[in-house]
N, C-alpha and C positions, 0 to 999 in steps of 0.2 A: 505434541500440541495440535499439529496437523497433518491430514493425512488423505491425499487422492487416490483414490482405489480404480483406476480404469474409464478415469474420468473424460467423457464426451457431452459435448455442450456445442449447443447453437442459435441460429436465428430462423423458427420454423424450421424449411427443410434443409438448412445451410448449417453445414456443421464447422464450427469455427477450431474447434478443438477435439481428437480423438485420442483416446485410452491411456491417456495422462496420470502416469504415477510417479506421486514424490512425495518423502516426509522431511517434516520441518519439527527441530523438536524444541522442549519449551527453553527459552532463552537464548534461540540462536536468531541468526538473519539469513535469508534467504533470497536471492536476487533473481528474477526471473526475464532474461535474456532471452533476444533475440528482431531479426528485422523488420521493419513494418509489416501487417497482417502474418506475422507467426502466431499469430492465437491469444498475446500475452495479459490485452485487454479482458480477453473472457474470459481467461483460466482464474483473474482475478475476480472478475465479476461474479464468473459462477459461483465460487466460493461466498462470496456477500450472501448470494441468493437474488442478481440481479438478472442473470441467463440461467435459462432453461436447461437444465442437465438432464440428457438424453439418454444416459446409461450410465454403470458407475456409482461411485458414493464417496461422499466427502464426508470426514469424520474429521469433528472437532472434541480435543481433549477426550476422544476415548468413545463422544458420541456420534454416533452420526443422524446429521443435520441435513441431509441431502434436502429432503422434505420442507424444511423448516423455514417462515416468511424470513425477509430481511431482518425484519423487527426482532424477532424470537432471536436471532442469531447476534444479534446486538447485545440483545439483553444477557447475552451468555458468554459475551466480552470478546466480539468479535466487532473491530472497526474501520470503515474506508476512508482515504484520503481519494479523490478519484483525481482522473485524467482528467486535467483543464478546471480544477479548482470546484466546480460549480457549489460556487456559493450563493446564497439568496441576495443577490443585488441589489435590492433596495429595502434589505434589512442592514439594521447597523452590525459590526463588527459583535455587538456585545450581544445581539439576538441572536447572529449563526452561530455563536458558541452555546448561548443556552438552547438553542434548538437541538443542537451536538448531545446534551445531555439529558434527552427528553426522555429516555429508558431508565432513568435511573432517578432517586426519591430526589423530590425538589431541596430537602435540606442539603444534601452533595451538591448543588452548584454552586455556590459561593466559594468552596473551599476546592474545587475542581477547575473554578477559573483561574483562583489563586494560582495553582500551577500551572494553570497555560500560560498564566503573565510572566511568571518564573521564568518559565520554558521562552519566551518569547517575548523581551521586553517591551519592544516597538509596540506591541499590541495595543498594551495597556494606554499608549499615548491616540490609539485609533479608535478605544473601544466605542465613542459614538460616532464615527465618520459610518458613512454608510459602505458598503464593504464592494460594492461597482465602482467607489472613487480611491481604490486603495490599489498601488502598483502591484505589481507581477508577482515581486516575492512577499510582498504583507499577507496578498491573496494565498500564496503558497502557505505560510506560515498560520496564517486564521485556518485554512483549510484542515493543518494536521491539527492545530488546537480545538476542532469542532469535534473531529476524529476521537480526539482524547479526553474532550469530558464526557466520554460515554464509557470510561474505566475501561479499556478493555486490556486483555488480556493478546490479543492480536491482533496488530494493527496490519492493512494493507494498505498499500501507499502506489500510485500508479502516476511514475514519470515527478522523481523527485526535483528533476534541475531545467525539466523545457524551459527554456524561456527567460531563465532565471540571471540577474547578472551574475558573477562570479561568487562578489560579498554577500549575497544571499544565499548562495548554494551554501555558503560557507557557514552561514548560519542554520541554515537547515539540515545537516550532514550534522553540526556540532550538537544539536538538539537531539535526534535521533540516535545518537552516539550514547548522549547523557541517558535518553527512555530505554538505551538497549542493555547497559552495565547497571541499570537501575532493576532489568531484567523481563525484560518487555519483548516480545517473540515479536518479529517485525520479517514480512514479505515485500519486496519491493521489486518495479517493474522501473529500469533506468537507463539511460543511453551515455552515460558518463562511465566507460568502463571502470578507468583509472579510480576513481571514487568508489564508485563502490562495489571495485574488488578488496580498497583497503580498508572497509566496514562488514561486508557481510562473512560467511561461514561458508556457502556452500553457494553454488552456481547450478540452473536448469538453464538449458537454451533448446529454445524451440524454431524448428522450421516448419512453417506450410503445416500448420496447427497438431503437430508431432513432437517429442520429446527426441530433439536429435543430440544430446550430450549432457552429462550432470555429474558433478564433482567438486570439490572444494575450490575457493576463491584461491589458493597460489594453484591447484593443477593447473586452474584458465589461466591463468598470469602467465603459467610457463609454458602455455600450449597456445602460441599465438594463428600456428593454422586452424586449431577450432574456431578462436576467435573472429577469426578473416573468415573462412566458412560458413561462418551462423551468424555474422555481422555485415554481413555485405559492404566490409573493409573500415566500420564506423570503427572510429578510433578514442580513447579517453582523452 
């Protein structure tokens, strides 16, 4: 489903990430580890099509996208949840979802919120609060439901639990869990080791914008000096 071929990205002349490769195949989860400024923001980004990719090629499903605006890449079932929610604050709950779905024919949104409300009960009791007066995890949760009426095929998700009380993580872990056995290729950037070592498939961990380790969710479990190595001792 995905695929970084030697991938380097940055800001102007500041290279955030260098010659990054990894595949993600379709219907697995993917968890992309590692300490503040390891690169994990951009390696997400880039792939969106939000940083500038310096070298290398990102191929989705077989194409490559490297070139390709954000939008095009959307359209082609590729969706972000990002760091720190950014949601449109003083759009209601029920607009940043149909904004979520702007790629795609206006008859799918009715029946594409319907599953976000599935997915996310609580919603449905916020859809007209405006989405600045909504706590920490509602925010979280409208954010992957914006993500997801945009049908995709690959969601990225950046920093599933910051911030989050426990019971929300709980509900947002159990949500992701339902989109991944439903068969939903899902990359994820998260600081909760414990979590989601017991959700994803396969583990990258990056130091100082490098791939310094990669292997399936129990090698890490069982290799706690990588962990302490490429974590700067953060614990699940």
């Amino acid at each position: 489903m995905l695929e970084l071929k030697g991938l380097t990205c940055g800001y102007g002349r500041f290279v955030a990430v260098r010659d990054l490769s990894f595949t993600v195949r379709r219907g697995e989860a993917m968890a992309v580890l590692g300490a503040n400024g390891a690169g994990k923001t951009s390696t997400l980004m880039a792939i969106a099509g939000q940083v500038a990719v310096q070298s290398g090629a990102i191929l989705f499903d077989g194409e490559d996208i490297t070139a390709l605006s954000p939008m095009a890449r959307c359209a082609r079932g590729l969706a972000l949840a990002p760091e720190g929610r950014r949601l449109f604050r003083d759009l209601t709950v029920r607009e940043n979802l149909v904004v979520g779905g702007y790629v795609r024919a206006a008859r799918a949104t009715a029946a594409n919120m319907d599953k976000v409300l599935a997915l996310f009960p609580r919603l449905e009791e916020r859809l007209d609060n405006l989405a600045g007066s909504l706590s920490g995890g509602e925010q979280q949760m409208a954010a992957i439901g914006r993500a997801m009426m945009a049908e995709p095929r690959l969601l990225l998700i950046d920093e599933v639990s910051l911030g989050l009380m426990p019971k929300n993580v709980d509900i947002c872990y159990e949500a992701l869990d339902a989109l991944r056995r439903a068969g939903l290729t899902i990359v994820l950037i998260e600081q909760s080791l414990e979590r989601v070592l017991d959700m994803v498939d396969h583990v990258c961990v990056l130091e100082s914008g490098s791939l310094a380790w990669a292997g399936t969710a129990a090698d890490a479990r069982g290799n706690p000096d990588v962990i302490r190595a490429y974590m700067g001792g953060v614990h699940g």
